[in-house]
VEXSE-16480 format. One record per residue (C-alpha): residue in one letter; chain; x, y, z. Coordinates in steps of 0.02 Angstrom, whole numbers. Each point is the difference from the previous one (the first is absolute). Layout:
% VEXSE-16480
<rec mise="a" torvo="A" u="X" v="Y" w="Z"/>
...
% end
This chain:
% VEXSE-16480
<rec mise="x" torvo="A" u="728" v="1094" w="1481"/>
<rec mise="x" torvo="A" u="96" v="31" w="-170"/>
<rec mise="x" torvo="A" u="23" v="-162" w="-105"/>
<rec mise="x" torvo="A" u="136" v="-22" w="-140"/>
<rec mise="x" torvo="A" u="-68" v="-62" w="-177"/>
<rec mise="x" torvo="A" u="87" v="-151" w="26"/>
<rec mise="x" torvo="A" u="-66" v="-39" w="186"/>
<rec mise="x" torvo="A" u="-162" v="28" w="-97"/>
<rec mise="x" torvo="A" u="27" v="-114" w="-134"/>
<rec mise="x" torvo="A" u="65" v="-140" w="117"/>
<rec mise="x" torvo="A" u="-147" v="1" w="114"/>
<rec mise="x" torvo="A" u="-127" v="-113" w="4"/>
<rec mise="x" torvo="A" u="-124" v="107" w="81"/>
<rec mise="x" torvo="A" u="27" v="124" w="-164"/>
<rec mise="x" torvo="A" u="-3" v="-132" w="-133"/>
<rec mise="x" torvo="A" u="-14" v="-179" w="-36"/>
<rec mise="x" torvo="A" u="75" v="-17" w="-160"/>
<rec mise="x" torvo="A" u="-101" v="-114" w="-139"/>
<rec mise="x" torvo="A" u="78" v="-181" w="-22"/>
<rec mise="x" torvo="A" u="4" v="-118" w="-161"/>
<rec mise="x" torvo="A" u="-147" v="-129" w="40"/>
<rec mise="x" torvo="A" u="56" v="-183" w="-20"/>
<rec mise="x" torvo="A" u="-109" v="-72" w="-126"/>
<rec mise="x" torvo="A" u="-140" v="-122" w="44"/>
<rec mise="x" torvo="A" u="83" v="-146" w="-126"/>
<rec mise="x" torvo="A" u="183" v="-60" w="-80"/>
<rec mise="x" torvo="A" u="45" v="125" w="-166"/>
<rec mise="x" torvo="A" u="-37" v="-162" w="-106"/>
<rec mise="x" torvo="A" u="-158" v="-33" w="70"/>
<rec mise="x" torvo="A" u="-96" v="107" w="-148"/>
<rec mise="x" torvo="A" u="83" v="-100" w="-146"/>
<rec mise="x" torvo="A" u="-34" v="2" w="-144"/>
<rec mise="x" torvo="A" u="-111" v="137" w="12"/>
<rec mise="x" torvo="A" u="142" v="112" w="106"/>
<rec mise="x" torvo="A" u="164" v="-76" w="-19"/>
<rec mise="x" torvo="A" u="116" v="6" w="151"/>
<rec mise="x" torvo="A" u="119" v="133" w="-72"/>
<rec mise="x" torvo="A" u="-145" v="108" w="-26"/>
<rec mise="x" torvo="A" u="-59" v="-18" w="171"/>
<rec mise="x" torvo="A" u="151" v="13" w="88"/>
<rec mise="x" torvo="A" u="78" v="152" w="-107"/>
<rec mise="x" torvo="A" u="-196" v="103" w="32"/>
<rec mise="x" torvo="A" u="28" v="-56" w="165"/>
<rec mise="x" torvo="A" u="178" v="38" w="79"/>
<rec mise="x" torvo="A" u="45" v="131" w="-128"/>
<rec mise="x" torvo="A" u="-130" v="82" w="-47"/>
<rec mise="x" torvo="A" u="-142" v="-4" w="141"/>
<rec mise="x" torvo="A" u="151" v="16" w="126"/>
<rec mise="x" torvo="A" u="47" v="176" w="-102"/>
<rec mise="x" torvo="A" u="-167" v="73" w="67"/>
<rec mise="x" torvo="A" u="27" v="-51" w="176"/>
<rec mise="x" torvo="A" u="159" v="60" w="-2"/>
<rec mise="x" torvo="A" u="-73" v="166" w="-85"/>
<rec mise="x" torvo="A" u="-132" v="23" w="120"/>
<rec mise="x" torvo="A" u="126" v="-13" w="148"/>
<rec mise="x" torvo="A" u="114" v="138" w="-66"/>
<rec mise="x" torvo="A" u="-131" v="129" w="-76"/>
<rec mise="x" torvo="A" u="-48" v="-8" w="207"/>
<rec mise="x" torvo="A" u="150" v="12" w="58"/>
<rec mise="x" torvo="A" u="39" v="158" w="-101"/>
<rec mise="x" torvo="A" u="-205" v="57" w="44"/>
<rec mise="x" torvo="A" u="80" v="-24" w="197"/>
<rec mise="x" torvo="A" u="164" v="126" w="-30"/>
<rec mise="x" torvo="A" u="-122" v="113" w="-91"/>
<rec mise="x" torvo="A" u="-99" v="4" w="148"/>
<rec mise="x" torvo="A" u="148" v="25" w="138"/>
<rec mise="x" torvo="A" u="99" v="143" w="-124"/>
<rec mise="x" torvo="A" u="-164" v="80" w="-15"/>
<rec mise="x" torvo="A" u="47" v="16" w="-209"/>
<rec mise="x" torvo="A" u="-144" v="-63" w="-108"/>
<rec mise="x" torvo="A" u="54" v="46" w="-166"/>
<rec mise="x" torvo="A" u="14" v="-185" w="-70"/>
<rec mise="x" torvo="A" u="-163" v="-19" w="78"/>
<rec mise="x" torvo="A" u="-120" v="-30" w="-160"/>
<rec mise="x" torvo="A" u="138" v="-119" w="-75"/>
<rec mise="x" torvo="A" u="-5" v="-98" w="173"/>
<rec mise="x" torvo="A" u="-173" v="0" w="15"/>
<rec mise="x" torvo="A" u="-7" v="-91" w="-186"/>
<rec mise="x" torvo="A" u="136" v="-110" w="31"/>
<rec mise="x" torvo="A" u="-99" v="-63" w="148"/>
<rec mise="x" torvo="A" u="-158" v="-27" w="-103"/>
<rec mise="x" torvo="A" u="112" v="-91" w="-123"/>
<rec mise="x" torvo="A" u="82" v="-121" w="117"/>
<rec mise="x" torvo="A" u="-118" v="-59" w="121"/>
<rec mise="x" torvo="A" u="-133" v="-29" w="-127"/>
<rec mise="x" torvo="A" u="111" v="-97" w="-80"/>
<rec mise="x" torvo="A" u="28" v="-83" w="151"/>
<rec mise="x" torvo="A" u="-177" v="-21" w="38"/>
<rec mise="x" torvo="A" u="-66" v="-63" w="-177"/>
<rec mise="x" torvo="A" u="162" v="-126" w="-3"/>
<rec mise="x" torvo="A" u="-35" v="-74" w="154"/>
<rec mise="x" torvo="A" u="-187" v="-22" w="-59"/>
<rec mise="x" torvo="A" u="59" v="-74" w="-174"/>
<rec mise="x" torvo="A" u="86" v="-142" w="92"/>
<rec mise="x" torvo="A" u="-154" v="-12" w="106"/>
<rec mise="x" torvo="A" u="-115" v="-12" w="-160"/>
<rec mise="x" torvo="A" u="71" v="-149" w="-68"/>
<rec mise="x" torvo="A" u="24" v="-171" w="61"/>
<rec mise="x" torvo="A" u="77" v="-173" w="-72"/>
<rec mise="x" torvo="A" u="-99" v="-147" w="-56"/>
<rec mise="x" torvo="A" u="-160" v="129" w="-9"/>
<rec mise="x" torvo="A" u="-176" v="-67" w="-29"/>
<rec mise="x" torvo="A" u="-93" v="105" w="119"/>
<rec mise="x" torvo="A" u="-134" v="88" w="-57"/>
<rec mise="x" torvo="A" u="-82" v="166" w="56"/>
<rec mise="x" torvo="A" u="-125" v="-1" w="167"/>
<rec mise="x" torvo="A" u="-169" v="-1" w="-43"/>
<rec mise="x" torvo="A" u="-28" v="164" w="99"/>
<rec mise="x" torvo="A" u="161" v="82" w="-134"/>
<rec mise="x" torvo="A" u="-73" v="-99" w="-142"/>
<rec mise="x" torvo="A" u="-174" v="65" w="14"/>
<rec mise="x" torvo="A" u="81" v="177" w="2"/>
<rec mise="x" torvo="A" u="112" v="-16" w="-149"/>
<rec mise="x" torvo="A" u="-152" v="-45" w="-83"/>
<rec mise="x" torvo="A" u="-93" v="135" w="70"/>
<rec mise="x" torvo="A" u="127" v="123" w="-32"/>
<rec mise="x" torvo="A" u="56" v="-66" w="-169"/>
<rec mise="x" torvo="A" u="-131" v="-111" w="-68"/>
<rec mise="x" torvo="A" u="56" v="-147" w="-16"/>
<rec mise="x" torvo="A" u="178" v="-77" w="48"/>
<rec mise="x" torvo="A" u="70" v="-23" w="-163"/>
<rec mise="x" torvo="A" u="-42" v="193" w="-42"/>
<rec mise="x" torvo="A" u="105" v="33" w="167"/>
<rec mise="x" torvo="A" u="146" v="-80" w="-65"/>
<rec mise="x" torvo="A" u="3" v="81" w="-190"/>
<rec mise="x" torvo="A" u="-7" v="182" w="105"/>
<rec mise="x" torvo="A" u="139" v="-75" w="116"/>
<rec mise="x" torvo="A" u="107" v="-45" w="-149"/>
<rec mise="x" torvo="A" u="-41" v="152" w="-102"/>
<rec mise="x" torvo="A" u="48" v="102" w="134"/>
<rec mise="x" torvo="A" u="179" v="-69" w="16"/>
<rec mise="x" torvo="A" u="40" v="-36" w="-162"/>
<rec mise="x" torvo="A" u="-49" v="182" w="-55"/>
<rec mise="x" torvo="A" u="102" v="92" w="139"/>
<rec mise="x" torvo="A" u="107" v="123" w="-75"/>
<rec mise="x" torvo="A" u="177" v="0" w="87"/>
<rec mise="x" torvo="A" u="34" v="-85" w="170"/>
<rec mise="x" torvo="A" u="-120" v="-17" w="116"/>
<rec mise="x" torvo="A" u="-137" v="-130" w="64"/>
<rec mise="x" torvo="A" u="-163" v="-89" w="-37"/>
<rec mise="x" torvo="A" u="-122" v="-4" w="156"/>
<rec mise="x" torvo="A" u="-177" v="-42" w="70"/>
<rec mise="x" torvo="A" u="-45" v="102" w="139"/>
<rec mise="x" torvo="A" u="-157" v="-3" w="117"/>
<rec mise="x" torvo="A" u="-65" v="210" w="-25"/>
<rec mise="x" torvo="A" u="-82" v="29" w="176"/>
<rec mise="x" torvo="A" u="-109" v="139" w="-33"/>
<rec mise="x" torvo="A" u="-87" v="-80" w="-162"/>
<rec mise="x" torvo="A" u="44" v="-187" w="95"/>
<rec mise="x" torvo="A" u="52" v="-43" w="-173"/>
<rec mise="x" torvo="A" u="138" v="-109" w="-57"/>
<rec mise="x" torvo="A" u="94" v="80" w="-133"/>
<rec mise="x" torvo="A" u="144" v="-30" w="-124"/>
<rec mise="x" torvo="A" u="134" v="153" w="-16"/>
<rec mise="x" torvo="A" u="199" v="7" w="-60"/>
<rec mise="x" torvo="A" u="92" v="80" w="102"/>
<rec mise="x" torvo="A" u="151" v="103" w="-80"/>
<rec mise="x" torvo="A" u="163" v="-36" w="97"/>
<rec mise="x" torvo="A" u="-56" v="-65" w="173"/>
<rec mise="x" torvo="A" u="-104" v="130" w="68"/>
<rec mise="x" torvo="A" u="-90" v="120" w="-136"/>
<rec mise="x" torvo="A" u="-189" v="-5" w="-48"/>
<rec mise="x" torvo="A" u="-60" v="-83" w="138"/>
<rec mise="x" torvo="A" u="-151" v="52" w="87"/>
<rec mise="x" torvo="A" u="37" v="46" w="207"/>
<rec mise="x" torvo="A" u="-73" v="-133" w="108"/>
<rec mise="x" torvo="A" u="-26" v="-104" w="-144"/>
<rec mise="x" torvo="A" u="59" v="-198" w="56"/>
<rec mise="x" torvo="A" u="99" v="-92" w="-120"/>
<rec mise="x" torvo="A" u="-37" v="-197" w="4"/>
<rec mise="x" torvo="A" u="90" v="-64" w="-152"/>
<rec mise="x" torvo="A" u="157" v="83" w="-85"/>
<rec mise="x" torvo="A" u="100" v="-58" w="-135"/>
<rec mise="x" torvo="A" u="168" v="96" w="-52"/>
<rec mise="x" torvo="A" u="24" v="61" w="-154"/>
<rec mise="x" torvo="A" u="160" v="66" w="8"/>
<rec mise="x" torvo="A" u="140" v="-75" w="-119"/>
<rec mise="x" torvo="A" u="83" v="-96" w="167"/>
<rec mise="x" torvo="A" u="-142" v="-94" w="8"/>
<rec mise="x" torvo="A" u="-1" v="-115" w="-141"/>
<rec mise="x" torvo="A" u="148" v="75" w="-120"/>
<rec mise="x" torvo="A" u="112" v="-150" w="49"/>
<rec mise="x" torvo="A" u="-119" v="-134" w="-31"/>
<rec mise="x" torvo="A" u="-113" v="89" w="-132"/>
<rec mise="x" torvo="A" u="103" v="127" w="-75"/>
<rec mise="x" torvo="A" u="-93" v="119" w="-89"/>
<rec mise="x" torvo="A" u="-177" v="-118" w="-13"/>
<rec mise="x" torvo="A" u="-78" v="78" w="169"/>
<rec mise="x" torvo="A" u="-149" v="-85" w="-60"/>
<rec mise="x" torvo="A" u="54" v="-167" w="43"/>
<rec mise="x" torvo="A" u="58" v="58" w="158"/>
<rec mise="x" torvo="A" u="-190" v="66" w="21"/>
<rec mise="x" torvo="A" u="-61" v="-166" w="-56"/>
<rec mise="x" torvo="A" u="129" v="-94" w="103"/>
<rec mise="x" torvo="A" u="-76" v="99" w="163"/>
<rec mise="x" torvo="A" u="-184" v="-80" w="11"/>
<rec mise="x" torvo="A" u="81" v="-155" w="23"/>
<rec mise="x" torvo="A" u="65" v="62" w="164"/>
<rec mise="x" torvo="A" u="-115" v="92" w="66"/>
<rec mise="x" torvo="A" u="-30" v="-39" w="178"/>
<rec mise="x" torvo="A" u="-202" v="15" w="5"/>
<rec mise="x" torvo="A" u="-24" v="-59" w="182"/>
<rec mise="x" torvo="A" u="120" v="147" w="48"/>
<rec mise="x" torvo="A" u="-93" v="130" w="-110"/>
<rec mise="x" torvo="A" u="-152" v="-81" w="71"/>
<rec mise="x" torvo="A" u="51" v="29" w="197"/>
<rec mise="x" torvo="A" u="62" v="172" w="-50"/>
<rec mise="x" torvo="A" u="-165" v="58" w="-79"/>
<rec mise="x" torvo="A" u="-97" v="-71" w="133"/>
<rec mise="x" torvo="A" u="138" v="92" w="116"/>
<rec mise="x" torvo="A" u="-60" v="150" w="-91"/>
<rec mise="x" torvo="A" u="-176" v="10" w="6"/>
<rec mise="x" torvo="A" u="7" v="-32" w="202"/>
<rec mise="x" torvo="A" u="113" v="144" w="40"/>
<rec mise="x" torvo="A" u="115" v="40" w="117"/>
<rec mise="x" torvo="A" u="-112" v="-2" w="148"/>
<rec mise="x" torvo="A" u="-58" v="-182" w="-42"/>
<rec mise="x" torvo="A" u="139" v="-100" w="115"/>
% end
C-alpha cells in the first residue's frame, strides 16, 4: 500500500505530535521570584515555539521518508535534537519549581548530595557556578550518571549538547535570555538566586528516588 506524505503526517498510527503541557499552577503563582509576564511569555511563546518546532522538523523527517530524498537529513536530524529537548527540559523546569516552597530534599537525595558533593551548601556554590558561568544560551542541570550512580552538575549548551547518553536530569534551570530577561534584565544572577526559592524539593526528591529504582521497579 503506497501512502501520500500528507496521509502520513495526518495519521495517528505514524505520529502523535508533541503538545504544550498546561502548567501545574496560575502564571502569578511564582511572584516575586517569577513574575507573571515572565512566566506566561517562557510559557506560551517561547516553550510553545519548541513544540511547535518539534512537530514540523517531523513532519518534514515523514515527507523525507515517503520521497525517499534525504538530503536535508543532518539539518532535520539537529532540528529535532533542538526542539524536543527543549521541549523536554521546559516541561521539567515547570516541574522543578513550585509556589509557597519550603520543602526540603529526602533524606535518601540529601545523603547523596552530600555524598556526591560534600556537603549541601558546596552543592549549591557548584550549582550556581555552573549557571552563572555558561557561556551563551543554554542550561544549568543536575543529573543522576548511571554508570558511576553519581549525581552530577553540567550546562548544557542550547538544549541538547554536552550531555552524557543515558544520563537522567533531575533539576534544570534555563539559562537562556527568555528566562529571566524580562524580570532581571541583564542580572541572570538574581534570576539564579531567585530560583532556590522555588525549587520544588519533594518533586526532585520523588524523581531521584524514581531514578535509582529503574524502570523495571513498578
Amino acid at each position: 500500500m503506497n501512502y501520500s506524505a500528507t496521509s502520513i503526517i495526518e495519521s495517528d498510527r505514524f505520529i502523535k505530535p508533541y503538545e504544550l503541557p498546561e502548567l501545574p499552577y496560575q502564571y502569578n503563582a511564582l511572584e516575586p521570584y517569577c513574575s507573571a509576564e515572565s512566566m506566561e511569555r517562557h510559557h506560551k511563546a517561547h516553550h510553545a515555539a519548541y513544540v511547535k518546532g518539534a512537530n514540523q522538523t517531523l513532519e518534514r523527517l515523514m515527507e523525507a521518508q515517503v520521497d525517499g530524498s534525504f538530503d536535508r537529513i543532518n539539518g532535520l536530524s539537529r532540528d529535532l535534537a533542538f526542539h524536543v529537548s527543549g521541549h523536554i527540559l521546559h516541561s521539567l523546569l515547570w516541574n522543578s519549581m513550585a509556589p509557597g516552597n519550603g520543602t526540603k530534599p529526602s533524606d535518601a537525595l540529601n545523603t547523596k548530595i552530600e555524598q556526591d558533593f560534600g556537603k549541601f551548601d558546596s552543592f549549591r556554590q557548584q550549582f550556581w557556578a555552573t549557571a552563572n558561568n555558561l557561556q551563551g544560551s543554554g542550561w544549568a542541570a543536575l543529573s543522576l550518571e548511571p554508570l558511576a550512580s553519581r549525581l552530577v552538575i553540567h550546562q548544557l549548551h542550547d538544549h541538547h549538547a554536552n550531555m552524557t547518553p543515558e544520563s537522567q536530569p533531575l533539576l534544570v534551570l534555563d539559562m537562556w535570555e527568555h528566562a529571566y530577561y524580562v524580570q532581571y534584565q541583564n542580572r541572570k544572577n538574581h534570576w539564579i538566586e531567585a530560583f532556590w526559592n522555588l525549587v520544588d524539593w519533594q518533586a526532585l526528591s520523588e524523581r531521584y528516588a524514581a531514578s535509582i529504582a529503574g524502570p523495571d521497579s513498578g
